[in-house]
C-alpha positions in Angstrom: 108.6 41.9 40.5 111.8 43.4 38.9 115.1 41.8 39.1 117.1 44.8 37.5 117.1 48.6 38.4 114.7 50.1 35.2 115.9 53.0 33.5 114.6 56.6 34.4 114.1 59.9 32.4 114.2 62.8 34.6 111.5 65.3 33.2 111.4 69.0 33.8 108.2 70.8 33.8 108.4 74.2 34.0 105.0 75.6 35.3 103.1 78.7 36.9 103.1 79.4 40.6 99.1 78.8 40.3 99.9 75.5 39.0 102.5 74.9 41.5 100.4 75.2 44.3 97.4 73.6 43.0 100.0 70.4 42.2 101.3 70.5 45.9 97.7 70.9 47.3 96.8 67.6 45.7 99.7 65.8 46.6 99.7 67.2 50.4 95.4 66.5 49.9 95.9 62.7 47.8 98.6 61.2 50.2 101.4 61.2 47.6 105.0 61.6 49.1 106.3 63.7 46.2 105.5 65.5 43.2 106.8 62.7 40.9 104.5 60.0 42.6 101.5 62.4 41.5 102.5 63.0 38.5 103.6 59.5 37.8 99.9 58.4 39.0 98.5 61.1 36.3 100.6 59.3 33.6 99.5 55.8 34.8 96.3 56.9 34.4 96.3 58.3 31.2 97.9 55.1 29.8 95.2 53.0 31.5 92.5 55.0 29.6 94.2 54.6 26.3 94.1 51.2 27.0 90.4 51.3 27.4 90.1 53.7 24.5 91.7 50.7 22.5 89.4 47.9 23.7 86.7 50.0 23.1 87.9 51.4 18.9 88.6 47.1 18.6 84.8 46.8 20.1 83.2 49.1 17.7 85.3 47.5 14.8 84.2 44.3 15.0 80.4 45.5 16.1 80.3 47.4 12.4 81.8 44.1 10.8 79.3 41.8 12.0 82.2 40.0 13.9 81.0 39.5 17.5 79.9 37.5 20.0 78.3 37.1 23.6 80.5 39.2 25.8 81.7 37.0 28.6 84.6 38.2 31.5 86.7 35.7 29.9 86.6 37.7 26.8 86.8 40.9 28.7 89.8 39.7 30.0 91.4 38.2 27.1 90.1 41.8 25.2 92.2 43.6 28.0 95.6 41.6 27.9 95.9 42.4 24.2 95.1 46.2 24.4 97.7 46.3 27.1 100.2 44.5 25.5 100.0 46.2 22.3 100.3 50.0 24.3 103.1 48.3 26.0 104.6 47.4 22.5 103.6 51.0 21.4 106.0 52.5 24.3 109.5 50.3 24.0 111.9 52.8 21.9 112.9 51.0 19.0 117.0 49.8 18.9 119.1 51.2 16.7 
């Protein structure tokens, strides 16, 4: 839940009419209100799988060190929160 409106960068994409439609065929097709709600999904998605891309590099890391152990859901989980947090880290513009 957020208590304060977040900040928002307004993007603009040019692209080809085949494009176009093929965009507004998947949002009419996908139930999405607006372009931006598709395109924001795509985005969410991509972040998701670097996410996973992360978990998985860390995985094969400590497999080639010798360094695991029996892979439970709690360590899934706990594997999961730190990938997330770190891309979430990754994304914060640094202060000047």
């Amino acid at each position: 839940m957020r208590t304060q409106p977040a900040e928002k960068k307004i993007l603009s994409v040019p692209v080809p009419p085949a494009l176009d439609a093929f965009i507004k065929d998947r949002v009419k097709t996908k139930g999405f209100h607006t372009v931006s709600e598709y395109v924001r999904s795509l985005i969410r998605a991509d972040l998701e799988a670097a996410s996973r891309h992360e978990v998985e590099a860390q995985l094969l890391e400590a497999v080639e060190r010798g360094d695991y152990r029996e892979a439970t859901p709690e360590f899934w989980q706990r594997m999961e929160t730190a990938a997330t947090g770190k891309a979430a880290r990754k994304r914060k513009p640094k202060k000047s």
